[in-house]
C-alpha positions as CSV (number, residue, x, y, z in Angstrom):
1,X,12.5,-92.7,64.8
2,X,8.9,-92.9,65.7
3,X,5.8,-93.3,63.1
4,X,6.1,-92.2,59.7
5,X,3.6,-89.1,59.7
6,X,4.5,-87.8,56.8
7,X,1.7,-87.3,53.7
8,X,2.8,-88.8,50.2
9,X,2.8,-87.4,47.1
10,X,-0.6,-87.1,45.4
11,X,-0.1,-89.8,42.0
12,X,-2.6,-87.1,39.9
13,X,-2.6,-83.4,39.5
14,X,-0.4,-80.1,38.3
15,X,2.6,-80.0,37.7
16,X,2.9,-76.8,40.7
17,X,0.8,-79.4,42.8
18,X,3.3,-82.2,42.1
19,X,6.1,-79.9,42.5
20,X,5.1,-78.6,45.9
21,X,3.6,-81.9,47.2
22,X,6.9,-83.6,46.3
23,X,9.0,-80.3,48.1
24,X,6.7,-80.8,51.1
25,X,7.2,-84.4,51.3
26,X,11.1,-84.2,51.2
27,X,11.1,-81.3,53.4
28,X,9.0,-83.7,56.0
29,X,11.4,-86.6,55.1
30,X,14.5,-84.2,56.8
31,X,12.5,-83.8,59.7
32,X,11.6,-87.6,59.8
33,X,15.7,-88.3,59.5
34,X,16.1,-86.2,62.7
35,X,13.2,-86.9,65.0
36,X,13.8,-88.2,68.2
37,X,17.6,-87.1,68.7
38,X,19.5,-85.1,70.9
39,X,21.6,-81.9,69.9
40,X,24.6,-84.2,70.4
41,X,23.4,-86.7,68.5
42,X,22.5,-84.4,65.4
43,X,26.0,-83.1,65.7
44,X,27.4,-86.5,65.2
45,X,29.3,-86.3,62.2
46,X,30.0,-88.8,59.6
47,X,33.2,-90.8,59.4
48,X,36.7,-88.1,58.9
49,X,37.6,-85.8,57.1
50,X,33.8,-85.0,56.8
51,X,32.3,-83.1,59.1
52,X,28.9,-83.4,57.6
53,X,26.4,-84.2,60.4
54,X,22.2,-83.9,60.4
55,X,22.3,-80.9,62.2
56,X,24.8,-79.7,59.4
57,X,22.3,-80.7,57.1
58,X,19.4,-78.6,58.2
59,X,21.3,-75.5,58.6
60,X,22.2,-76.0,54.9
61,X,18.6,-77.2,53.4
62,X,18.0,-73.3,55.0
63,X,20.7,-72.0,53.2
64,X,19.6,-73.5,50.1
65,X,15.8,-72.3,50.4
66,X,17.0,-69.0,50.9
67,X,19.5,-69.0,48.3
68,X,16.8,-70.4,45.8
69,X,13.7,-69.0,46.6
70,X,14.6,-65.5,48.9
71,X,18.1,-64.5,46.7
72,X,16.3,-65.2,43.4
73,X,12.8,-63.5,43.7
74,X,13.2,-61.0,46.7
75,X,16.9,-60.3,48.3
76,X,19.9,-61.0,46.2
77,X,22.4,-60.8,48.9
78,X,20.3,-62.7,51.8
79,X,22.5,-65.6,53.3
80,X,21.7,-67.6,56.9
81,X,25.0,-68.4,58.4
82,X,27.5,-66.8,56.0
83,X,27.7,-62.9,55.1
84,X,29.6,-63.8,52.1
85,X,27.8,-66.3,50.1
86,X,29.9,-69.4,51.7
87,X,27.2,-72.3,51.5
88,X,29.7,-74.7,53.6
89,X,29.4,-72.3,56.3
90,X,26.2,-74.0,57.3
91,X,27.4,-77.4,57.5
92,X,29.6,-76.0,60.4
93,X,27.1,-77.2,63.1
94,X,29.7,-77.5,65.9
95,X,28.0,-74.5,68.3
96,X,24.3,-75.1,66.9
97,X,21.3,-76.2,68.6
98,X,18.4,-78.3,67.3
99,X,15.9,-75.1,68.2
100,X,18.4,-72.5,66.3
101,X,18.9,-74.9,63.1
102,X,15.1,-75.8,62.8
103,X,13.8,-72.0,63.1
104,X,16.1,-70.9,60.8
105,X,14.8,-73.7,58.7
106,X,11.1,-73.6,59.2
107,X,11.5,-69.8,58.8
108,X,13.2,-70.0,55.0
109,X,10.6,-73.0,54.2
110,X,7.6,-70.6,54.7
111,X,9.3,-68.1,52.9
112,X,10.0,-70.0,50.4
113,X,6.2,-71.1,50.7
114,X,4.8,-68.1,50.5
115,X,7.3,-66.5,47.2
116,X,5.9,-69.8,45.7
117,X,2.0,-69.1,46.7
118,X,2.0,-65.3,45.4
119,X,3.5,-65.8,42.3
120,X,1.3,-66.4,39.4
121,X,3.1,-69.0,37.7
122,X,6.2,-71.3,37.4
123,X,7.4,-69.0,35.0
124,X,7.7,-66.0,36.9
125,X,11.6,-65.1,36.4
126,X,13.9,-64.8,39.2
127,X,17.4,-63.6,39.4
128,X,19.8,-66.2,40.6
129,X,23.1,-63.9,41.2
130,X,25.5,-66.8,41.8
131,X,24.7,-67.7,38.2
132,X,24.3,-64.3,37.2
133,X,21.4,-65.4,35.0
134,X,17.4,-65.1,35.1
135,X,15.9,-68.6,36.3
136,X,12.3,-69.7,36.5
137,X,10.2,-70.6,39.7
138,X,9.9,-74.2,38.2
139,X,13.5,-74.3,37.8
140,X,14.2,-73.6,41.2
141,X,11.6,-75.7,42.8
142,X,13.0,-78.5,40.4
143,X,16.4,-77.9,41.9
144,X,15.6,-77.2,45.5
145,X,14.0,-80.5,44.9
146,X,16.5,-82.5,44.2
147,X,18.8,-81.0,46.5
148,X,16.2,-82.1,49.0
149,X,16.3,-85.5,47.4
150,X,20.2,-85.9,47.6
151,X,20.7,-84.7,51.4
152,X,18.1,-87.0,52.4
153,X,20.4,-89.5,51.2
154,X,23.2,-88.2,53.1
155,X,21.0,-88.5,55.8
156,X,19.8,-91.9,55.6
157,X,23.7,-92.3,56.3
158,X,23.9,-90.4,59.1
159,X,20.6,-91.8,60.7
160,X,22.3,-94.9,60.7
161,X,25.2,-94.2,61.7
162,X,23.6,-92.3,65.1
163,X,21.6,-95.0,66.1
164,X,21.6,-97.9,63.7
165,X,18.0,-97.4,61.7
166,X,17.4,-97.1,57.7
167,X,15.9,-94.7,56.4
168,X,12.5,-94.2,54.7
């Protein structure tokens, strides 16, 4: 990996600012974990019976914008790689390219981007249809948040395993 680029958290502001810097950041963090390597090496996977791998990784961060942001305020049934709501699907990056994974994934982040700009506050209601419940905008940035938090763990891991460097 190369410089660290990516712009911090600010300590101050609203809550939607804190929320969105800290999604931004994260979201920056994935591409951080996967700069500099090859298809090949983002389709290295972790040690077996996992088949997790970074390119896995970003094809399922898009899945779960979609799923969190497009399914609950705009398309109920929109899925990336699966037409039947199968969130492993993504991690199945066997036949993937870098360029495929990342416009699928810098497609659902502005998406996701934009559903958050328009809406007038963290409280708008969505519907998440896995759950079959109403859920708020703040609860889904919250969770896509974390989600972000915990794959960039996994790929820390993976990182490492590619070509020997800690994450950041």
């Amino acid at each position: 990996m190369t410089g660290d680029n990516r712009t911090g958290p600010p300590v101050f502001g609203s809550e939607r600012d804190m929320l969105r810097s800290f999604l931004d950041y994260h979201r920056a963090t994935l591409v951080l974990k996967c700069e500099g390597l090859t298809d090949e090496e983002l389709r290295s996977q972790s040690m077996p019976p996992s088949t997790l791998s970074l390119l896995g990784l970003v094809r399922h961060m898009a899945e779960v914008e979609r799923a969190w942001f497009r399914r609950a305020f705009e398309d109920n049934d929109a899925m990336v790689w699966s037409d039947r709501i199968d969130f492993q699907a993504a991690y199945d990056a066997s036949a993937s390219t870098r360029a495929e994974a990342f416009a699928a994934w810098e497609a659902e982040v502005e998406n996701s981007r934009r559903i958050e700009r328009k809406a007038e506050s963290l409280d708008q209601a969505g519907y998440q249809p896995r759950w079959g419940e109403e859920v708020s905008l703040r609860m889904v940035m919250m969770h896509v948040l974390l989600e972000y938090g915990r794959h960039n763990g996994h790929a820390d891991f993976l990182r490492e395993g590619v070509d020997g460097t800690v994450g950041a």
